[in-house]
C-alpha positions as CSV (number, residue, x, y, z in Angstrom):
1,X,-29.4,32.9,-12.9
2,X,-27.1,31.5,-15.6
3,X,-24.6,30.0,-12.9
4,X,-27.9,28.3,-11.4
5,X,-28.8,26.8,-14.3
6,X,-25.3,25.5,-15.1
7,X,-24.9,23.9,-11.4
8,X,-28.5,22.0,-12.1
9,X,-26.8,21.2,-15.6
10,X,-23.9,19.9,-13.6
11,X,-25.5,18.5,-11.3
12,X,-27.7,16.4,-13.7
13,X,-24.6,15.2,-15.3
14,X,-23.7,13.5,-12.5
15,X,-26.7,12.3,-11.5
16,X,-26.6,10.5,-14.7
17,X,-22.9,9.0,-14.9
18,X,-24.2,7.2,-11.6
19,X,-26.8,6.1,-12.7
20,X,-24.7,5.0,-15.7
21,X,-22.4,3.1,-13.4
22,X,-24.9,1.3,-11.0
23,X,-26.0,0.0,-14.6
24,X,-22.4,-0.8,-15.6
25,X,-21.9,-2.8,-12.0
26,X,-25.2,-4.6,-12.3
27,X,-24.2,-6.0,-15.7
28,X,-20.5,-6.9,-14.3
29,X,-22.4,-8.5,-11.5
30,X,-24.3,-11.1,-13.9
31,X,-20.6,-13.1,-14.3
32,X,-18.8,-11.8,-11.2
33,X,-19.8,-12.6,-7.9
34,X,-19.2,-10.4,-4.9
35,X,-15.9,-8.8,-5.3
36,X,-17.9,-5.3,-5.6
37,X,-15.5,-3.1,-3.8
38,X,-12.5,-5.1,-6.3
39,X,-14.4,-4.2,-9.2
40,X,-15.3,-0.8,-8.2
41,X,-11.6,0.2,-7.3
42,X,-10.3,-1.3,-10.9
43,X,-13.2,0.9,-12.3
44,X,-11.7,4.0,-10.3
45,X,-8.3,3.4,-11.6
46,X,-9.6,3.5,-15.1
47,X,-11.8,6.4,-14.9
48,X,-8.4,7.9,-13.3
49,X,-6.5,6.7,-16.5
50,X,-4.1,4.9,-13.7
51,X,-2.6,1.6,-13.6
52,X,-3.7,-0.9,-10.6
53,X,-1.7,-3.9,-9.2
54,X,-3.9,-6.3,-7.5
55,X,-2.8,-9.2,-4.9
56,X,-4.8,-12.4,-4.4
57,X,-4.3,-16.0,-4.1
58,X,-4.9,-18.1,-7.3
59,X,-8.5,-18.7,-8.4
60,X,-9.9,-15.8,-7.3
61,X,-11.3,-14.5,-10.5
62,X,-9.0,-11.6,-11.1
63,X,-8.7,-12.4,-15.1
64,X,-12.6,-13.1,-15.1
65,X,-13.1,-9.9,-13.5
66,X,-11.0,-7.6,-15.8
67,X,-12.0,-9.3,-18.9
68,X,-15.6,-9.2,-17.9
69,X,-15.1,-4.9,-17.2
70,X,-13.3,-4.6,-20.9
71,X,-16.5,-6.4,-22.5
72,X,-19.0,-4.0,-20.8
73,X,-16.7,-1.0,-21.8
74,X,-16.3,-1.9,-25.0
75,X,-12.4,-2.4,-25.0
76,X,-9.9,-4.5,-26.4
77,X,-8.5,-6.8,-23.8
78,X,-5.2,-8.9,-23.9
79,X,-3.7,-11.0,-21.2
80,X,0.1,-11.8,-21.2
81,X,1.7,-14.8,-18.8
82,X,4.5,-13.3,-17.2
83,X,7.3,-15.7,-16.6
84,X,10.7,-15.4,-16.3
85,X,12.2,-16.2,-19.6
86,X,9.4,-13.5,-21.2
87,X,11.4,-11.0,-22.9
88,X,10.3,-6.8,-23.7
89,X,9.8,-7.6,-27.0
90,X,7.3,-10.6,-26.5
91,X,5.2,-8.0,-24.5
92,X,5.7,-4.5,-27.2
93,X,5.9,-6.5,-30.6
94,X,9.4,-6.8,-32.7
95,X,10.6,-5.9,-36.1
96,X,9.9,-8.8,-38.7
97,X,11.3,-9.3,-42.1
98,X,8.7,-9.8,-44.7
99,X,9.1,-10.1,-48.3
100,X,6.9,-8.4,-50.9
101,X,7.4,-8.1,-54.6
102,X,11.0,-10.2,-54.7
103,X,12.6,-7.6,-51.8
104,X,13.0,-7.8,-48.0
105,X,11.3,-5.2,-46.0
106,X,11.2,-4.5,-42.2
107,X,7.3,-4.4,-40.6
108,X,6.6,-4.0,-37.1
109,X,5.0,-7.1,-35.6
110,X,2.5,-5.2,-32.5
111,X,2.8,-7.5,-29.1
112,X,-0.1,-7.4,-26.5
113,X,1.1,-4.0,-25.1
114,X,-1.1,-2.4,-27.7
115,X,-4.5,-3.4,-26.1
116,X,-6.9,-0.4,-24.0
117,X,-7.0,-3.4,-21.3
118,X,-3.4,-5.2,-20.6
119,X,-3.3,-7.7,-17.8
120,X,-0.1,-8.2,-16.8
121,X,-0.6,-12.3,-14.8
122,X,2.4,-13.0,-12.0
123,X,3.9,-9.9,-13.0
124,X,6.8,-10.5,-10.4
125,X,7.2,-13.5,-12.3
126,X,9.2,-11.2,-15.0
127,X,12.6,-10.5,-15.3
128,X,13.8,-7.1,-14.2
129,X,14.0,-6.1,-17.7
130,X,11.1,-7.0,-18.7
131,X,9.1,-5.3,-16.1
132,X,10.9,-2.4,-16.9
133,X,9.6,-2.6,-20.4
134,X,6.3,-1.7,-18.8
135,X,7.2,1.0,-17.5
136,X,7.3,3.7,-20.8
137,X,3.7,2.4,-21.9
138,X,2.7,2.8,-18.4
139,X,3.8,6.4,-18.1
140,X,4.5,7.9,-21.0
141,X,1.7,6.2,-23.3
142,X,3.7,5.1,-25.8
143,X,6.4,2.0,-26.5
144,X,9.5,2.3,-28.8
145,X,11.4,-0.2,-30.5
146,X,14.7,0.6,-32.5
147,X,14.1,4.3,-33.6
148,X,10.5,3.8,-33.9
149,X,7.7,5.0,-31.5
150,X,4.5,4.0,-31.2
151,X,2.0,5.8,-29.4
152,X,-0.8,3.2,-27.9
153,X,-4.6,3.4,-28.1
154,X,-6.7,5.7,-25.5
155,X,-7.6,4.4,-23.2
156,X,-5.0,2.2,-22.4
157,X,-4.6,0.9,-18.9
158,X,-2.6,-2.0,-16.7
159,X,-3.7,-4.3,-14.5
160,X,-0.9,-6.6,-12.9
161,X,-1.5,-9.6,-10.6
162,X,1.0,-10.8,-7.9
163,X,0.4,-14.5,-5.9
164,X,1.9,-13.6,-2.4
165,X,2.1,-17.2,-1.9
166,X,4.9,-18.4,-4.0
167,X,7.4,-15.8,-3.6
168,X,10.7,-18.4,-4.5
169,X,12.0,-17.7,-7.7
170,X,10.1,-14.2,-8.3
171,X,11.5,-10.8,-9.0
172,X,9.5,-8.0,-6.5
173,X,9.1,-5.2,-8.2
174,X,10.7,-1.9,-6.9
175,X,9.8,1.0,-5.2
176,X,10.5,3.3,-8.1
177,X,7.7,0.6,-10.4
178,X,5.4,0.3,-7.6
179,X,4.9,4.0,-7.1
180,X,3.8,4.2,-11.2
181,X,0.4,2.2,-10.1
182,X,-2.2,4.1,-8.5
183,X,-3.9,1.9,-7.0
184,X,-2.7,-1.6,-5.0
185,X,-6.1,-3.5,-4.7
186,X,-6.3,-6.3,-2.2
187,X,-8.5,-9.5,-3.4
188,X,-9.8,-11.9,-0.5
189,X,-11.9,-15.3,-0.5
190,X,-15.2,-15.2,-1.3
191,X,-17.9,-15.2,1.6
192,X,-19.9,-18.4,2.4
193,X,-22.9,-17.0,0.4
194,X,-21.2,-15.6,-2.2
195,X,-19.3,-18.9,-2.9
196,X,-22.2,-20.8,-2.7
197,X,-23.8,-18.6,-5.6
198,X,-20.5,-18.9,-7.6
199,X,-20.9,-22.9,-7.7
200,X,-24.1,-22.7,-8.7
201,X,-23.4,-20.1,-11.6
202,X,-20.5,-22.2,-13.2
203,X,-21.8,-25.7,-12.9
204,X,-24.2,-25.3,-15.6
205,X,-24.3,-25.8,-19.4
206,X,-24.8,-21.9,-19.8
207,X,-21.9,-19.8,-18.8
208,X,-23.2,-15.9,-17.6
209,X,-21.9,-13.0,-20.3
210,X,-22.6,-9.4,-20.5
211,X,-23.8,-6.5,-22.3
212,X,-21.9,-3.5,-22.8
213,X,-22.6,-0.4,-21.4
214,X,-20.2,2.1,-22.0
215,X,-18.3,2.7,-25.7
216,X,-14.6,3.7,-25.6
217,X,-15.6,7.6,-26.5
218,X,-18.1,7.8,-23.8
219,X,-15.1,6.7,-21.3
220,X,-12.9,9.5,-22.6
221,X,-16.0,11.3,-21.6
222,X,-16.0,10.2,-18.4
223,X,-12.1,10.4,-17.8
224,X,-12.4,14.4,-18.5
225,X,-15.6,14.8,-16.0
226,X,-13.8,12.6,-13.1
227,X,-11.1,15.6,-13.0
228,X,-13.5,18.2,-13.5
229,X,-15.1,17.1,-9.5
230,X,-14.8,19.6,-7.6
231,X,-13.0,19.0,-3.7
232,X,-13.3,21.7,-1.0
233,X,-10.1,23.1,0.4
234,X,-10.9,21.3,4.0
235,X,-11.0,18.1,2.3
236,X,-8.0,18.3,-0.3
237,X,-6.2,19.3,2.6
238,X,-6.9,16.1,4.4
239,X,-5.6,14.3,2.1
240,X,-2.4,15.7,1.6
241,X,-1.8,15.7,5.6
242,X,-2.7,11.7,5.5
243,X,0.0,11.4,2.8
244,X,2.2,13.5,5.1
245,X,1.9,12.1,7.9
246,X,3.4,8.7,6.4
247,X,6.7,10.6,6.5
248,X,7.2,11.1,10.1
249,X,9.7,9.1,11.7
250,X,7.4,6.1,13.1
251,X,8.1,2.5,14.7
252,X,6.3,1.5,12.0
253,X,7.1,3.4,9.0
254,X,10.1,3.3,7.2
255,X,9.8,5.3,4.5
256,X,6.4,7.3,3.4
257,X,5.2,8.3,0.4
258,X,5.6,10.7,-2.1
259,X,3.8,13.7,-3.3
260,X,2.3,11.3,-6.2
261,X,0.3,9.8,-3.7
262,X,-1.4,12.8,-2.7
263,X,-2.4,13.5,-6.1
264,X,-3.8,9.8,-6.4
265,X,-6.0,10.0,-3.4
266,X,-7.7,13.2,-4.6
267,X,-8.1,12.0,-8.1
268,X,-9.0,8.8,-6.8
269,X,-11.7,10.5,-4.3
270,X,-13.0,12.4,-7.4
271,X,-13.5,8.8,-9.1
272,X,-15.2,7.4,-6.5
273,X,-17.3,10.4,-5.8
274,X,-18.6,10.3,-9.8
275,X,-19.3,6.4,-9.6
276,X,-21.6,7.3,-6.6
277,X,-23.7,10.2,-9.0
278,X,-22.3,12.9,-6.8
279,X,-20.5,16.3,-7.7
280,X,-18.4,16.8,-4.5
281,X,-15.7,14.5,-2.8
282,X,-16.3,13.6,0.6
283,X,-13.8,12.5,3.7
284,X,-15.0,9.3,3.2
285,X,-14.2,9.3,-0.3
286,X,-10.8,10.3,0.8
287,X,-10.7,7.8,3.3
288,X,-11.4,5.2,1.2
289,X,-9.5,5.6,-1.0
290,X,-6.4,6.2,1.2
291,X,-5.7,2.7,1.8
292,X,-5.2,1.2,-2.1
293,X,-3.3,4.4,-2.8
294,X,-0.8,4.0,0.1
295,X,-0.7,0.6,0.7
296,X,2.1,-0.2,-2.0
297,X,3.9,3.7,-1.2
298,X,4.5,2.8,2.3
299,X,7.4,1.0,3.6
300,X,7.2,-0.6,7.0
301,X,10.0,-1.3,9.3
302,X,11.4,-4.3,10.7
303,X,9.8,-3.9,13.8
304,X,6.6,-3.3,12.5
305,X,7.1,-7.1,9.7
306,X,8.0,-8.4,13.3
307,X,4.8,-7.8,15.7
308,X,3.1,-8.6,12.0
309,X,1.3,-5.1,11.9
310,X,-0.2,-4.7,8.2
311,X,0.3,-1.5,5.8
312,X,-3.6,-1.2,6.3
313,X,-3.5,-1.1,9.9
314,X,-1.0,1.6,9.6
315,X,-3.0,3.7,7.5
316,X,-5.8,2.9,9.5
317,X,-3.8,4.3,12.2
318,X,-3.3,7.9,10.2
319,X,-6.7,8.2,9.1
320,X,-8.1,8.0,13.1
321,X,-5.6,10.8,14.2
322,X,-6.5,12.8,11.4
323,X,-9.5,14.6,12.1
């Protein structure tokens, strides 16, 4: 009787973090138009306390978007320009000299690393070293500068932006970097409808703005319960055989992808399956979400850059023979 009641319990607690989110996308929807799946994924990647890298072309509304999601969740946001004369310490802060009471003393000046939300703009437009710089707040949580660490603000998430139009004079990142985002979200134009409403949105005196939703605690919250879904064997299986199968020897597939990826999908199922206010992943959460984790983890041959087939239709592919 007492493991009844706690499944109804359970249940309810669901039922009530999707109804939380379906409140939290209607209130991103009063500044963002369309774009749902976009915001939904960089929502997942939170909730997963990953990192997502998202490709568009320019003028899309990716900073609009993210800044919009940090003021509904309550969380600082910072932006930083990447360009290639930015240096690691213009991104994590530097030691200053400061004089107090007639004597010199060293104080930390933070950089824009120490935000919950950092959105990394044209982040191939960095140096080598200075995306590497990323790389210890992305993973470990913390930056360190001289013999000091600091450890950064829960939660703390990256988004980084890439233009795959002007690709002269850029720096792609590495496999090793790419693998450290969960999530590679693709952004695409607007439809006719959803463009039209965007024109008439922004060409008024009144700009849209939004409420928030959900504090920084209750997001910690929410972090915990997305791990606590539960996935049946049948389907947790799945997804580790999708991820496998990228490693067999393909026309198309170079090189497939690593045993982080199957942990992505399934936490990133587990996301997607709380957003939706249910207590159980689904194959088509896995499905889903098979495509943003794998599309950056898969490395396609020549042959396949040649007859121009696409990391998506690839996975696309996996997902069909997969049953």
């Amino acid at each position: 009787m007492a493991s009844e009641m706690n499944s109804r319990d359970l249940s309810q607690t669901y039922k009530m973090a999707g109804d939380m989110f379906v409140t939290l996308f209607n209130e991103i929807g009063k500044v963002v138009v369309g774009q749902a799946e976009t915001v939904e994924q960089i929502v997942i990647a939170i909730l997963c306390n990953g990192h997502a890298l998202v490709e568009s072309n320019p003028g899309l509304g990716k900073t609009l978007t993210i800044s919009t999601i940090s003021k509904s969740m309550d969380l600082n946001f910072s932006r930083i320009q990447c360009t290639p004369d930015l240096m690691p310490a213009d991104i994590t802060g530097t030691q200053i000299i400061e004089e107090n009471d007639g004597h010199k003393e060293f104080k930390f000046e933070y950089g824009p690393i120490f935000a919950n939300i950092v959105l990394a703009d044209e982040i191939n437009r960095a140096s080598p070293k200075t995306q590497s710089s990323l790389l210890e707040a992305m993973q470990e949580k913390q930056i360190t500068v001289g013999n000091d660490t600091y450890i950064l603000e829960q939660p703390f998430f990256i988004l980084a932006t890439q233009n795959p139009i002007e690709m002269e004079g850029t720096f792609p990142l590495p496999e090793a970097q790419l693998d450290r985002f969960l999530l590679k979200i693709l952004v695409d134009y607007p439809s006719y409808e959803d463009e039209i409403e965007i024109v008439n949105r922004y060409t008024k005196s009144i700009s849209p703005s939004v409420n928030k939703v959900v504090n920084k605690n209750t997001l910690l919250d929410l972090q915990k319960l997305t791990r606590d879904v539960p996935v049946a064997d049948d389907i947790r299986n799945r997804a580790i055989k999708i991820v496998m199968s990228t490693r067999i020897s393909s026309e198309f597939i170079e090189y497939g992808a690593s045993p982080r990826a199957s942990i992505g999908i399934i936490l990133a199922a587990k996301a997607r399956a709380l957003i939706k206010g249910r207590n159980y992943v689904s194959a088509e959460d896995i499905d889903a979400m098979a495509y943003p984790v794998l599309r950056h983890r898969v490395v396609l041959t020549f042959e396949a850059e040649r007859r121009g087939v696409t990391t998506d239709q690839v996975i696309k592919s996996i997902l069909e023979k997969i049953k």
